[in-house]
C-alpha positions, 0 to 999 in steps of 0.5 A, spaced: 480 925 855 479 927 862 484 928 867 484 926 874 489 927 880 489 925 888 493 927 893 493 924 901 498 930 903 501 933 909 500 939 907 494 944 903 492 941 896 488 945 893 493 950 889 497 942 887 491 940 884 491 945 880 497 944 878 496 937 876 489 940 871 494 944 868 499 939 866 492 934 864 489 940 860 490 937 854 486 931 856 479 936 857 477 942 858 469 942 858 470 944 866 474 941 871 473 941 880 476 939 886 474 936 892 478 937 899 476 933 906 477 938 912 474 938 919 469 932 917 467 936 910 467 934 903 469 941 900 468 941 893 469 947 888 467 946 880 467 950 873 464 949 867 470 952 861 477 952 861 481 952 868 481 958 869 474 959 871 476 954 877 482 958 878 477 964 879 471 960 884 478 957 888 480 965 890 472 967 892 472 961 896 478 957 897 478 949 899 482 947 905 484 940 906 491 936 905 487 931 902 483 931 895 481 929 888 480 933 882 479 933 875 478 936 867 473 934 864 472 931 856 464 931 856 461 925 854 454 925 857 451 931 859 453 939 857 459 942 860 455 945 865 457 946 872 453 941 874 456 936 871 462 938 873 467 933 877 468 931 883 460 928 883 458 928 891 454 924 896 453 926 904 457 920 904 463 921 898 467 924 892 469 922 886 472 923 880 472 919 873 475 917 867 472 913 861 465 911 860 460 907 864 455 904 859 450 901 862 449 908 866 441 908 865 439 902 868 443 903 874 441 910 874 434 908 873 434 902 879 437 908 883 431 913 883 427 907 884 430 907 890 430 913 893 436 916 890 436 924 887 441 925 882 443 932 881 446 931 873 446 928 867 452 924 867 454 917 867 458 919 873 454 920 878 451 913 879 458 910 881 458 915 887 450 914 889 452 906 889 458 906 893 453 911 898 449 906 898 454 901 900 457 906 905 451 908 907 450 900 909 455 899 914 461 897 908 467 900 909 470 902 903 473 897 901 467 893 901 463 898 897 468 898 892 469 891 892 461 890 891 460 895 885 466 895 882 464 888 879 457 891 876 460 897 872 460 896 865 464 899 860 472 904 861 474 908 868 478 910 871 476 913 878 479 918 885 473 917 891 474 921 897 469 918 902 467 924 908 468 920 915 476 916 912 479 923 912 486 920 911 486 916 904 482 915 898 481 909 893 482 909 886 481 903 881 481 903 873 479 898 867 480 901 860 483 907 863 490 908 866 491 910 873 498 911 876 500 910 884 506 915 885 510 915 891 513 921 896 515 923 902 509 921 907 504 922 902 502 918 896 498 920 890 493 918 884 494 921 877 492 919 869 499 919 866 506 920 870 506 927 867 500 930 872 505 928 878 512 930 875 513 936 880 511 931 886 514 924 884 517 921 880 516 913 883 510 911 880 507 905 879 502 903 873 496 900 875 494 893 871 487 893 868 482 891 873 487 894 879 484 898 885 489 901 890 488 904 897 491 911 898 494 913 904 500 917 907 504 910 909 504 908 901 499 904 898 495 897 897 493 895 891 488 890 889 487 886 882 480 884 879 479 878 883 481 883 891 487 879 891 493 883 894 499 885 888 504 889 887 506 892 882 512 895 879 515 902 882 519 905 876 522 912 874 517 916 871 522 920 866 517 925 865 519 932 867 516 938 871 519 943 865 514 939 859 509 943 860 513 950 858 512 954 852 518 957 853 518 962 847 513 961 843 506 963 843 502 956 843 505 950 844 503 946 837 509 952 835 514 949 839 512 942 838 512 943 830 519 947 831 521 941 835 521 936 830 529 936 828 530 934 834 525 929 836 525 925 830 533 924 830 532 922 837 528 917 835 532 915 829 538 915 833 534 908 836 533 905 830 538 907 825 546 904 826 550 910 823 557 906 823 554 901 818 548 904 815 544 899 817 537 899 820 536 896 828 529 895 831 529 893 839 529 885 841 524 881 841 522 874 840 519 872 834 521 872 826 519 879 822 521 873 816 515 869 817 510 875 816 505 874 811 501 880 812 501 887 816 494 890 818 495 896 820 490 900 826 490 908 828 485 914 829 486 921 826 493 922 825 496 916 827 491 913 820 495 917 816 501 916 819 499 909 817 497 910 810 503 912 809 507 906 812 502 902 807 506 904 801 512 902 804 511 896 806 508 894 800 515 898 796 520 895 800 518 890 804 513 886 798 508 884 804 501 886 803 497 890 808 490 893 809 489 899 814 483 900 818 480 906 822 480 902 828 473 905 831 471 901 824 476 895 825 472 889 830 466 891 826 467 888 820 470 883 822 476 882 819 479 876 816 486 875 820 489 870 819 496 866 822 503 868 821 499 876 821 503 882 824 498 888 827 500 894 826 497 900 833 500 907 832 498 912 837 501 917 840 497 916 848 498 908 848 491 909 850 485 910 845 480 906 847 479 903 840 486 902 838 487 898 844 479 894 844 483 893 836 488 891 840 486 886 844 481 883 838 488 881 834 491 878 839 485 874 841 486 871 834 493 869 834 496 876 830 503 878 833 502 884 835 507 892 834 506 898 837 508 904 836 507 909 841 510 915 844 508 913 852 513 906 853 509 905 859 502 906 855 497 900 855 498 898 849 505 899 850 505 894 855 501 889 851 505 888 845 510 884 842 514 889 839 514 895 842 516 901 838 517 907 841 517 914 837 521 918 843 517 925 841 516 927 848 510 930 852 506 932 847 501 937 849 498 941 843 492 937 842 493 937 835 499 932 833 504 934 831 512 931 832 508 925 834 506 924 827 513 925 824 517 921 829 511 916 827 513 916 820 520 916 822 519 909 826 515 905 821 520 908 815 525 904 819 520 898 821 519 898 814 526 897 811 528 891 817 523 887 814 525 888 807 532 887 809 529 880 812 525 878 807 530 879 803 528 884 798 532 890 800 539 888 799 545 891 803 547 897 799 539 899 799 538 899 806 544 903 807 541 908 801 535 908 806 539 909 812 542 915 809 535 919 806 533 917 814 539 921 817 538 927 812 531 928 814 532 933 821 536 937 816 531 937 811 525 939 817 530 944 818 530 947 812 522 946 811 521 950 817 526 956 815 520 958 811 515 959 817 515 967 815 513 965 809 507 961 811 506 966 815 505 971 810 500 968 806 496 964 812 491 971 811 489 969 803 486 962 805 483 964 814 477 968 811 475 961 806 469 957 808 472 949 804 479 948 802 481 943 799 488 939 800 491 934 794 497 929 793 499 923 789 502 917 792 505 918 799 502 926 799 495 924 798 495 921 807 499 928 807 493 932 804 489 928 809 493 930 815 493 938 812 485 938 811 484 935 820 489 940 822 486 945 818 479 943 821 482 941 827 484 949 830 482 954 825 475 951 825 475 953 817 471 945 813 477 942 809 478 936 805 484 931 802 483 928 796 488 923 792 489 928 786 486 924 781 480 924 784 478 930 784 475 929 777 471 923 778 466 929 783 470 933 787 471 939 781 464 941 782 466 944 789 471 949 786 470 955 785 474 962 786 473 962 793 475 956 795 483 955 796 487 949 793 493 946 797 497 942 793 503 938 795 507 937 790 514 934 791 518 933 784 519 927 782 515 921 779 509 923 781 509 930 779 507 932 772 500 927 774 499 931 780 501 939 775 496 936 771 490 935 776 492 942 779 490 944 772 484 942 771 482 945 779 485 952 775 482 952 769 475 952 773 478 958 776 480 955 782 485 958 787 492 954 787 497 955 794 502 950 790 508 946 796 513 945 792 520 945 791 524 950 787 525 945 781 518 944 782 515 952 783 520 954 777 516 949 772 509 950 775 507 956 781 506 961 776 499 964 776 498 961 784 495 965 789 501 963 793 507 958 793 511 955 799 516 952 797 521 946 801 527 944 800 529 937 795 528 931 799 527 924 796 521 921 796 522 917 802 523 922 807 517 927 802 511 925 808 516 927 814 518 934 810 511 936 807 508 935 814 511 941 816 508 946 811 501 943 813 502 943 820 505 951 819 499 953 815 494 951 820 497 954 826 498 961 822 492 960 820 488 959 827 493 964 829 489 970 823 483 967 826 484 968 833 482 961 835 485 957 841 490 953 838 493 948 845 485 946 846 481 947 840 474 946 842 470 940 843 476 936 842 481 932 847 488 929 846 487 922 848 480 919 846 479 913 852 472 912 850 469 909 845 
């Protein structure tokens, strides 16, 4: 949520910080802004909506400089007006925010005590009439820096330009991640490596607590306490090319299209071909001496997780309990010794998954992260890294984030069973076998695109739909039921199949669609029978299934889509496509906004 770049450059900014909005449109799109610093100016432009809107204001009414912050923004106090708007401005300053600052109104409250006059209705502006005040003061702006970043509560990242320091801007971060990136005689500022792909890839990432000096010559960071560091300077990887559709329409359809590759990419780390057997990276602690796996996510990266529940619990033996991590602190779980906590997310940087985080590691659990940014806060804070190797995801939607998820914790499930003894060597070699067939089978899932396509008109003009499964369907139906609600804006619910009796049933009717997953195998004539009862209330049935099972059960269905046999095992990975393909052909009926669906951000780093 909320993107933010700065540039002290040689030549004109503007159209770079553009660029780097563009690359960051996934964090937020409510309104975005830059601000330049030309002839003793702060030249600021800002629009509500998406960026073009900004685009539009800069060919009115350009904003010259080669120094300068900008922003795209995920409301979270005040409408997505142009007033609220980023860079928030001061005779003195500009500055630009990522996060929240929680105690906002008794700093607000003391500042228009005082005489200051405050122009919106975000959180954001008392951090700029602050370091004003400090600045207006005679302190530098380092020394206003120092005094108010201390009386900020809350997560930020921040960009501040001051007017009469034309040649440098500040940054600072605690619970947002910023990075430094390092070029030929200019430096820059940037929420994630990828906004800063086309202008470096020398980046630095900041320590919680840091703030950074940015000039031409480079950059001097400072830690919590103002003490000089230096942070490590690495290569960042990310490519300037991400962010192309290439041929496709949007891209939530590449990032589907693309999950064959990606989730053998990241196999091809954790699985051994040559023995059939599973390897996990090094780390310094014994997976035989877990007792218990707590497992922490949001939205997708939950259901990622509640399908690894099942098969910890089936290969491993091992008891697990999985958690919303926005509910997790607040029940105070019981953690006790020998415990392994389980993060998925695909950013590294949710803020509740990473306050989740530190809670268990405060409480002596071991802690695993599964991730898709190796350089990520949670990345950088676990004891097992696990990275999923899907690449920038820039669909707001997950969608080869949460296959490749799955792919990690069937593997990470297999290893521990492997050192608990529970699965022997010809078992673990089966399951290495079922992980190296899923790309083929996604593959074969996804040559039934057109399929999808052709019937994504029947369940567009519903209001509800409802999703069942059994076992490790029933998180899929969950996951179909958010993607749905996610980008075609159509009220969708998953339930375990079972459930649907015990109060669910009452909703349905003949205009209320049914999407069954239903794989053959052992749970399939339970899952056919509750699919059934749905019918015999005059229910709309689009059964997914596999020909075996289409053969025996889809005669009578508003619509069938059928997949390829798989295991069971690698079920979830497969079925997900179906999912994923009948929300964005949907969408796409509806005409709705597929890459950025209203009201929702990527990476959520606010509370």
């Amino acid at each position: 949520m909320c993107g933010i770049i700065g540039i002290v450059g040689k030549e004109e900014v503007a159209d770079r910080l553009v660029d780097g909005l563009r690359r960051m449109e996934y964090r937020g799109y409510d309104s975005s802004g830059v601000c330049t610093l030309a002839d003793g100016q702060l030249i600021r432009r800002r629009a509500p909506g998406k960026l073009f809107n900004l685009v539009k204001e800069l060919a009115r009414d350009p904003a010259p400089g080669s120094v300068g912050i900008a922003h795209t923004r995920w409301a979270t106090h005040g409408a997505p007006t142009a007033a609220n708007a980023h860079p928030h401005a001061t005779e003195a300053l500009a500055l630009v925010h990522n996060g929240i600052i929680e105690n906002f109104k008794p700093l607000r409250e003391a500042l228009i005590a005082r005489g200051r006059n405050f122009e919106s209705e975000t959180d954001t502006e008392v951090v700029a009439h602050l370091l004003s005040e400090a600045v207006e003061g005679g302190a530098s702006p380092e020394e206003a820096v120092k005094a108010v970043l201390p009386q900020l509560r809350g997560a930020f990242a921040l960009a501040i330009a001051f007017r009469e320091h034309p040649d440098m801007l500040i940054g600072a971060r605690l619970g947002s991640p910023l990075v430094v990136g390092y070029g030929d005689g200019e430096t820059y500022l940037g929420s994630d490596a990828l906004a800063l792909a086309p202008l470096t890839q020398k980046i630095a990432y900041l320590d919680e607590g840091d703030w950074v000096v940015v000039t031409r010559d480079g950059a001097r960071i400072y830690d919590k306490d103002n003490n000089p560091v230096t942070r490590e300077v690495t290569t960042s990887g990310a490519s300037a090319a991400a962010i192309e559709k290439g041929n496709y329409r949007h891209f939530m359809q590449k990032e589907i299209f693309e999950q064959p590759t990606v989730v053998a990419q990241t196999l091809s780390s954790y699985v051994r071909q040559v023995d059939q057997s599973v390897a996990l990276p090094q780390f310094d602690f014994d997976l035989s001496t877990i007792k218990r796996v707590t497992i922490v996510a949001c939205g997708t990266s939950f259901y990622a997780g509640m399908v690894a529940k099942y098969w910890f619990e089936q290969f491993a033996r091992l008891p697990v309990d999985i958690d919303f991590a926005s509910e997790f602190r607040y029940r105070e779980p019981v953690l006790e010794p020998g415990g392994l906590a389980l993060f998925i997310s695909q950013s590294g940087e949710t803020a509740d998954t990473l306050a989740a985080l530190r809670h268990c590691k405060q409480h002596g659990q071991t802690i695993a992260v599964v991730v898709n940014v190796p350089t990520s806060s949670m990345a950088r804070e676990a004891d097992l890294l696990l990275p999923t190797h899907a690449g920038p995801e820039i669909g707001v939607a997950s969608t080869k984030a949460f296959t490749c998820q799955l792919a990690v914790l069937a593997a990470l499930a297999a290893h521990m069973a492997v050192k608990r003894g529970r699965m022997t060597r010809a078992e673990e070699a089966e399951v290495v076998d079922h992980l190296l067939q899923a790309p083929a089978s996604l593959n074969a899932a996804l040559s039934h695109d057109a399929d999808i396509a052709a019937m994504a008109h029947l369940i567009a003009p519903a209001r509800d739909v409802l999703y069942l499964g059994r076992g490790p369907d029933y998180p899929l139906a969950l996951e179909g039921a958010l993607k749905l609600k996610e980008i075609s804006y159509i009220h969708a619910e998953g339930y375990a199949s079972g459930e649907m009796k015990h109060g669910p049933i009452a909703l349905i009717d003949e205009a209320v669609p049914v999407i069954v997953l239903a794989p053959s195998g052992p749970l399939f004539e339970k899952t056919v029978s509750n699919m059934q009862e749905v019918r015999a209330r005059g229910g709309k049935i689009v059964l997914v299934s596999d020909r075996e099972g289409l053969d025996e059960a889809g005669e009578g269905c508003l619509a069938t889509i059928e997949m390829p046999r798989v295991h069971p095992l690698i079920a979830p990975l497969v079925y997900a496509v179906p999912v994923q393909l009948l929300a964005y052909h949907v969408a796409c009926v509806k005409g709705t906004d597929v890459d950025q669906p209203r009201n929702l951000a990527k990476s959520v780093t606010v509370e």
